[in-house]
C-alpha positions as a Python dict, from the first residue, in 0.01 Angstrom:
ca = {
    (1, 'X'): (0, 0, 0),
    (2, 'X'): (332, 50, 158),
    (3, 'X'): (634, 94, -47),
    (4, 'X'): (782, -279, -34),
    (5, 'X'): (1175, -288, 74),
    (6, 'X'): (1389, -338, -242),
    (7, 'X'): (1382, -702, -354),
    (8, 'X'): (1087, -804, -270),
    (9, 'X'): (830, -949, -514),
    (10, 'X'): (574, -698, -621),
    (11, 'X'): (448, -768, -967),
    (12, 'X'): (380, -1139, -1210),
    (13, 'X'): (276, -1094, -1543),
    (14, 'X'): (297, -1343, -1862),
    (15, 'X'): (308, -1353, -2269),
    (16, 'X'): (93, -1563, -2446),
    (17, 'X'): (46, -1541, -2796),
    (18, 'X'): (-368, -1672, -2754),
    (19, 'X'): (-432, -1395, -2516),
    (20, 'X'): (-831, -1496, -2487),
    (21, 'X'): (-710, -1873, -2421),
    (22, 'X'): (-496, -1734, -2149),
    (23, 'X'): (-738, -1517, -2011),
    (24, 'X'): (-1021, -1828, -2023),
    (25, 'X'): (-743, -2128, -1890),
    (26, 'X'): (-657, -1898, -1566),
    (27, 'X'): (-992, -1724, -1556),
    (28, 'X'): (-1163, -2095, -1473),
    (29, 'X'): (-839, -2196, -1264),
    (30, 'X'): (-762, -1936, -1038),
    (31, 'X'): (-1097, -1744, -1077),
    (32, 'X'): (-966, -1444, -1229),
    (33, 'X'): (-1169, -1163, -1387),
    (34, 'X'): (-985, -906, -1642),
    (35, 'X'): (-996, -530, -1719),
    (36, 'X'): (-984, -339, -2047),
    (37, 'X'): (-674, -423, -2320),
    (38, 'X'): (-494, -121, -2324),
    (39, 'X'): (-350, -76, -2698),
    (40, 'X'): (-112, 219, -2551),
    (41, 'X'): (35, -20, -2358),
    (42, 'X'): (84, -339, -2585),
    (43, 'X'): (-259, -435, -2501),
    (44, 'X'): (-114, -521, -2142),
    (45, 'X'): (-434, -676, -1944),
    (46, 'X'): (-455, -675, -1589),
    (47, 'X'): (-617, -956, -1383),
    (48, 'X'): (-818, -919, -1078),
    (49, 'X'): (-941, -1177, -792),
    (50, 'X'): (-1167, -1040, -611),
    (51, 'X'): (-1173, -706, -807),
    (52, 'X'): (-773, -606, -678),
    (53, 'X'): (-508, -654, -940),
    (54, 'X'): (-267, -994, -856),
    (55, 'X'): (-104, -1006, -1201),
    (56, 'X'): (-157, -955, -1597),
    (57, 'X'): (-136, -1122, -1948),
    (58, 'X'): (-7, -959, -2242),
    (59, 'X'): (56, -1047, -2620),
    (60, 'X'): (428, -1124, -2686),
    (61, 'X'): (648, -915, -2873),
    (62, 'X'): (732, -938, -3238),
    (63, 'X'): (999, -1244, -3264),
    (64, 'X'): (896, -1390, -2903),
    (65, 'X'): (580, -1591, -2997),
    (66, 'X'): (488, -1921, -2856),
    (67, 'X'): (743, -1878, -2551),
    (68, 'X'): (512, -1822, -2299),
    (69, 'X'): (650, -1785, -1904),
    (70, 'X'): (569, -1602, -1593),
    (71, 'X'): (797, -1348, -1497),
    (72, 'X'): (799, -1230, -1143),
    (73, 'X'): (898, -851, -1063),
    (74, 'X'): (1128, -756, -817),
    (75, 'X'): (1079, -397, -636),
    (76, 'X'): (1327, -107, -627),
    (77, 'X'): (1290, 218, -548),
    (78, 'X'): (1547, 314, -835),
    (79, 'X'): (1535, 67, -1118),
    (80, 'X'): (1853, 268, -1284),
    (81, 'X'): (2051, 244, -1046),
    (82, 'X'): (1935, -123, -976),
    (83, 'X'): (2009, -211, -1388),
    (84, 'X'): (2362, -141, -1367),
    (85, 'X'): (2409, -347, -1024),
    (86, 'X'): (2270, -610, -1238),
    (87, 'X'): (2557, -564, -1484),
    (88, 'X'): (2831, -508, -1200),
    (89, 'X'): (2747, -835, -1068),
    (90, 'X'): (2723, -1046, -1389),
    (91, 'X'): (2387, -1022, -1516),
    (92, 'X'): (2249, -887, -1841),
    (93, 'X'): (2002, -622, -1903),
    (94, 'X'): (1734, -733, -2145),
    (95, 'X'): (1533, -429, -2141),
    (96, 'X'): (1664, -114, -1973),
    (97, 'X'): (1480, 84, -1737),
    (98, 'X'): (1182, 238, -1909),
    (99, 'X'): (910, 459, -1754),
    (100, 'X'): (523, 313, -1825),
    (101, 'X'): (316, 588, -1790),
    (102, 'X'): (292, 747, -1426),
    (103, 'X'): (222, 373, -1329),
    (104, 'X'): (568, 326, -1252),
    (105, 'X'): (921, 225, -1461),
    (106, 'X'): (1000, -162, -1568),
    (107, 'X'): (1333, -324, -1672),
    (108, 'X'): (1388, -667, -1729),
    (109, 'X'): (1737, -870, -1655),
    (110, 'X'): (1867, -1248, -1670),
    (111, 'X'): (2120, -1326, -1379),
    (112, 'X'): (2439, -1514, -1471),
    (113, 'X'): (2255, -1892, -1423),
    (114, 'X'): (1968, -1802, -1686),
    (115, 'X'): (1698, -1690, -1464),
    (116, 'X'): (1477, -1371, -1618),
    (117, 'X'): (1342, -1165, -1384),
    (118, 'X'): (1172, -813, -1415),
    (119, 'X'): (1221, -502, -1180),
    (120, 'X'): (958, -276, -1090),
    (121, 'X'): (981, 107, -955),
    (122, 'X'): (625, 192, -843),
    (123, 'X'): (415, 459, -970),
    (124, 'X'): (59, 498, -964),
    (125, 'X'): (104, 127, -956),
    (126, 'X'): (261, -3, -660),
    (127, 'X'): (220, -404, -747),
    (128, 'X'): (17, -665, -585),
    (129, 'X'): (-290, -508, -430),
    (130, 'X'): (-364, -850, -246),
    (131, 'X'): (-128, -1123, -200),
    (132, 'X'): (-212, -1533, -29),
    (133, 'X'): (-591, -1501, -92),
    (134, 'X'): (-727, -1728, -339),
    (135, 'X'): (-635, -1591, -664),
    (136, 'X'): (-368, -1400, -588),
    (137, 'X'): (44, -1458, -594),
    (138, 'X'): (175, -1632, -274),
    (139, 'X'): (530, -1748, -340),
    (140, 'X'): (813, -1783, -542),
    (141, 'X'): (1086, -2000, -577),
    (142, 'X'): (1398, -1962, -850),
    (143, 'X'): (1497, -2280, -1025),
    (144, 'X'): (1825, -2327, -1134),
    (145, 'X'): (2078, -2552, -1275),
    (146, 'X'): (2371, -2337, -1107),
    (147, 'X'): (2221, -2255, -752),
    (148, 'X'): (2608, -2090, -673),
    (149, 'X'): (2604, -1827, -935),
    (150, 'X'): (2241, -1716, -824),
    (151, 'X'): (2315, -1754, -444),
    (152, 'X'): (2565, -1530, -494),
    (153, 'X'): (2392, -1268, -704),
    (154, 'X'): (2106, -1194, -561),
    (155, 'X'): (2242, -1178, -192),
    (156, 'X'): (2486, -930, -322),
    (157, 'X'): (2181, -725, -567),
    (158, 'X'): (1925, -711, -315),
    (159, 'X'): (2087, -768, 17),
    (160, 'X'): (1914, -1034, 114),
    (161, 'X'): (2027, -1280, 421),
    (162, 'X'): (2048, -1635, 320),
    (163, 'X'): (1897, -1979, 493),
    (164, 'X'): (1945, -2293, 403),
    (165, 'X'): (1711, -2600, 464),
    (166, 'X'): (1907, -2925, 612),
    (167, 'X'): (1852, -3179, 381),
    (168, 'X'): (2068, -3435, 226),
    (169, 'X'): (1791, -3508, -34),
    (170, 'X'): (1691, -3128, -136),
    (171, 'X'): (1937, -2822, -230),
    (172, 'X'): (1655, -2558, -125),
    (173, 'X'): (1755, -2183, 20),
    (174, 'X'): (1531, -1894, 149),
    (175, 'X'): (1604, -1520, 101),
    (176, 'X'): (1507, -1222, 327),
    (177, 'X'): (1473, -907, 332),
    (178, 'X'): (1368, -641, 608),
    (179, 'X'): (1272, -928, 830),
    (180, 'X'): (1057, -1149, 584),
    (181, 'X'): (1153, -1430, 388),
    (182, 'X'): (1048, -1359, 16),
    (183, 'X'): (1212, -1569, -236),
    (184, 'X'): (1313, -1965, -244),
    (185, 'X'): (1605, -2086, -437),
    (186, 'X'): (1555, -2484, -572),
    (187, 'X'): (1855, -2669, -719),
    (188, 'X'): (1731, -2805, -1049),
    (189, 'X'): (1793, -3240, -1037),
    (190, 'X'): (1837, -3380, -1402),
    (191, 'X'): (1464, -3445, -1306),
    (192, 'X'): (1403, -3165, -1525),
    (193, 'X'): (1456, -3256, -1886),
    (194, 'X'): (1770, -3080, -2030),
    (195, 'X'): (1571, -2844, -2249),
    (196, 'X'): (1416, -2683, -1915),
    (197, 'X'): (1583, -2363, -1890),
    (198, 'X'): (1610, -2190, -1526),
    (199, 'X'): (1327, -1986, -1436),
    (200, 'X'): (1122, -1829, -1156),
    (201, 'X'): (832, -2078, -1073),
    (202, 'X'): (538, -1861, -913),
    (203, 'X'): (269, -1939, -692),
    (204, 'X'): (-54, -1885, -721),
    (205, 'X'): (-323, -1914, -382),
    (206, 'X'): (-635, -2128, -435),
    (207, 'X'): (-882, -2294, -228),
    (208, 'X'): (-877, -2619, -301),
    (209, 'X'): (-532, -2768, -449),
    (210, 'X'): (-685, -3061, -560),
    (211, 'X'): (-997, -2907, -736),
    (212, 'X'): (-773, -2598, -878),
    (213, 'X'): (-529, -2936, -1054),
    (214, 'X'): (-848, -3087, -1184),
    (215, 'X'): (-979, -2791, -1348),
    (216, 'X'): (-613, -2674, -1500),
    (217, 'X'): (-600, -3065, -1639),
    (218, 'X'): (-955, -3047, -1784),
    (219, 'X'): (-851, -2707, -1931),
    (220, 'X'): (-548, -2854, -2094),
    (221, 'X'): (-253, -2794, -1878),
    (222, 'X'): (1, -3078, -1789),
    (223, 'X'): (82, -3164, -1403),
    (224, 'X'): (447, -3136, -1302),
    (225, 'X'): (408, -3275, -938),
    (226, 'X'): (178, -3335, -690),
    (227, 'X'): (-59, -3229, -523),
    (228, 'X'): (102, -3270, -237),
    (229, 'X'): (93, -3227, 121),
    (230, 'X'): (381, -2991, 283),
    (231, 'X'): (400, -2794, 635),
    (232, 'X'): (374, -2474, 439),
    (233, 'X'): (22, -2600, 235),
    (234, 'X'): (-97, -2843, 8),
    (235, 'X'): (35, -2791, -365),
    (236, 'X'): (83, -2881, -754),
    (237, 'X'): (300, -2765, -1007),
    (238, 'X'): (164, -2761, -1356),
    (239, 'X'): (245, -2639, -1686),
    (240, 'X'): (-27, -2421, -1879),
    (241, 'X'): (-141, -2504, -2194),
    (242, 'X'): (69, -2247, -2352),
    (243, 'X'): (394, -2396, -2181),
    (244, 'X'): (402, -2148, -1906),
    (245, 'X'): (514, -2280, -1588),
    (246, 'X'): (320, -2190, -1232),
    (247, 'X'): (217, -2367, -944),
    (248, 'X'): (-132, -2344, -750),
    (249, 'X'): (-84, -2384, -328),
    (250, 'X'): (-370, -2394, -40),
    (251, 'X'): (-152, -2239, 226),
    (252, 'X'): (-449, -2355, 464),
    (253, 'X'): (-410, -2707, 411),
    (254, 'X'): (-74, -2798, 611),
    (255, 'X'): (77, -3109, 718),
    (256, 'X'): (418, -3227, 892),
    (257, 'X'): (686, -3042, 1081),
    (258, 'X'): (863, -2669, 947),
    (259, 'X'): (1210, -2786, 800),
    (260, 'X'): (1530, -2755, 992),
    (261, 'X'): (1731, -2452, 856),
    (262, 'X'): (2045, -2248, 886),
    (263, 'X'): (2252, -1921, 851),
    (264, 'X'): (2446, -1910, 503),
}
C-alpha cells in the first residue's frame, strides 16, 4: 500500500473491557473475523473482513475500564515531529510517540475542543489494508461542541484545505488533503446530551444499512439516528453495547442531490 499523505486516516482501533463481547457484537455486525491476542502487545487483536486487517480491539489500560470509544489514527510520516505540532498549536499529548515493534510508532493527542485522536507512523504496518468494502472503515467525521477551535487546528496540523456545506440548518465542514477529502467536521446541537464529550465518530461499510441496524439492536447496541437515506449512502449511527460510538453506511445505496459547498 502506498504511503498515505500526512493526515489522512489510516488506522481505528477500540478498548473494551469484555474483549470476547466485543469481538462477538462486531463479529455478527460487520462480519469481522479476528487473529491471535498478542500478550507482547497488550493483547492488541486485529480484525479482518475479508481476511485484510480494517481495525482492532484491545483490553483497556489499568484505570481506563468501562470507557470504551473508537479512536481513529491519523498518518504521519514523523509522529515526533507531528507530537510537538500538536502542542504548538494547543493540543495535549496523551501518549508520546512510542515505537510498536517494526510495525510502526503510535502517539495519541486530544486537540483543544476535546477530541482524542491517535497518530500513526507506518512500519511493517502501513494501516487499512482495504477501506469502503463491507467491513471495512469508510469515513469519519469529528464531533464537536467548539467546531472553531478544531477548524482551526487541524487545518494548521495537517494542512488540510477547508469546505464548508451551505446550510442554514447543519454546521458540517470537509477536510482535504493531496486532492481527497478525508475527514468531516459536525457541530455538536444540544441534541447531544451534555455528558457527550467530543469525539471522532467512524464509519464502518456494510451491505445492507438496514439489516447491519437490526443485527447491532438484537446484539444489544442502542440506535442514535437513522437509517437514513443521504446522496453519499444510506446510514445509522448507533452506540455499541459497551458505549462505544460508530456508525454503519451502504455507500451503494444513494439518494438526493451532493450538497452545495464552499472554500473556507
Amino acid at each position: 500500500m502506498a504511503v498515505q499523505p500526512e493526515g489522512t486516516p489510516c488506522w481505528a482501533d477500540a478498548m473494551f473491557s469484555d474483549l470476547e463481547g466485543a469481538k462477538d457484537f462486531y463479529g455478527e455486525v460487520l462480519g469481522w473475523t479476528f487473529g491471535e491476542s498478542s500478550s507482547e502487545y497488550g493483547n492488541y487483536t486485529q480484525a479482518y473482513a475479508n481476511g485484510r486487517a480494517v481495525a482492532a480491539v484491545v483490553p483497556p489500560m489499568p484505570g481506563q475500564e468501562g470507557q470504551s470509544q473508537w479512536c481513529l489514527y491519523f498518518a504521519s510520516p514523523d509522529a515526533a515531529a507531528l507530537a510537538e505540532r500538536i502542542r504548538d498549536g494547543g493540543g495535549e499529548v496523551l501518549m508520546e510517540p512510542m515505537q510498536v515493534g517494526d510495525f510502526g510508532t503510535m502517539c495519541l493527542a486530544r486537540e483543544p475542543s476535546g477530541v482524542v485522536f491517535g497518530i500513526w507512523q507506518g512500519g511493517v504496518h502501513e494501516g487499512f489494508e482495504a477501506t469502503a468494502v463491507p467491513g471495512a472503515y469508510c469515513w469519519a467525521e469529528v464531533f464537536t461542541r467548539e467546531p472553531e477551535r478544531a477548524d482551526a487546528f487541524f487545518t494548521a496540523l495537517f494542512s488540510y484545505t477547508a469546505r464548508q456545506v451551505e446550510d442554514d440548518h447543519v454546521d458540517f465542514r470537509m477536510f482535504d488533503v493531496g486532492g481527497n477529502t478525508v475527514l468531516g467536521r459536525m457541530a455538536m446541537t444540544d441534541d447531544f446530551p451534555p455528558e457527550v464529550p467530543s469525539y471522532i465518530n467512524v464509519y464502518f461499510t456494510v451491505a445492507d444499512c438496514d439489516q447491519a441496524v437490526a443485527k447491532a439492536v438484537g446484539q444489544g447496541a442502542v440506535l442514535r439516528f437513522g437509517p437514513m437515506s443521504s446522496p453519499f449512502g444510506r446510514f445509522a449511527a448507533l452506540t455499541d453495547p459497551q458505549g462505544a460510538h460508530f456508525s454503519v453506511i451502504d455507500i451503494t445505496t444513494t439518494e438526493g442531490e451532493q450538497p452545495a459547498v464552499k472554500d473556507v
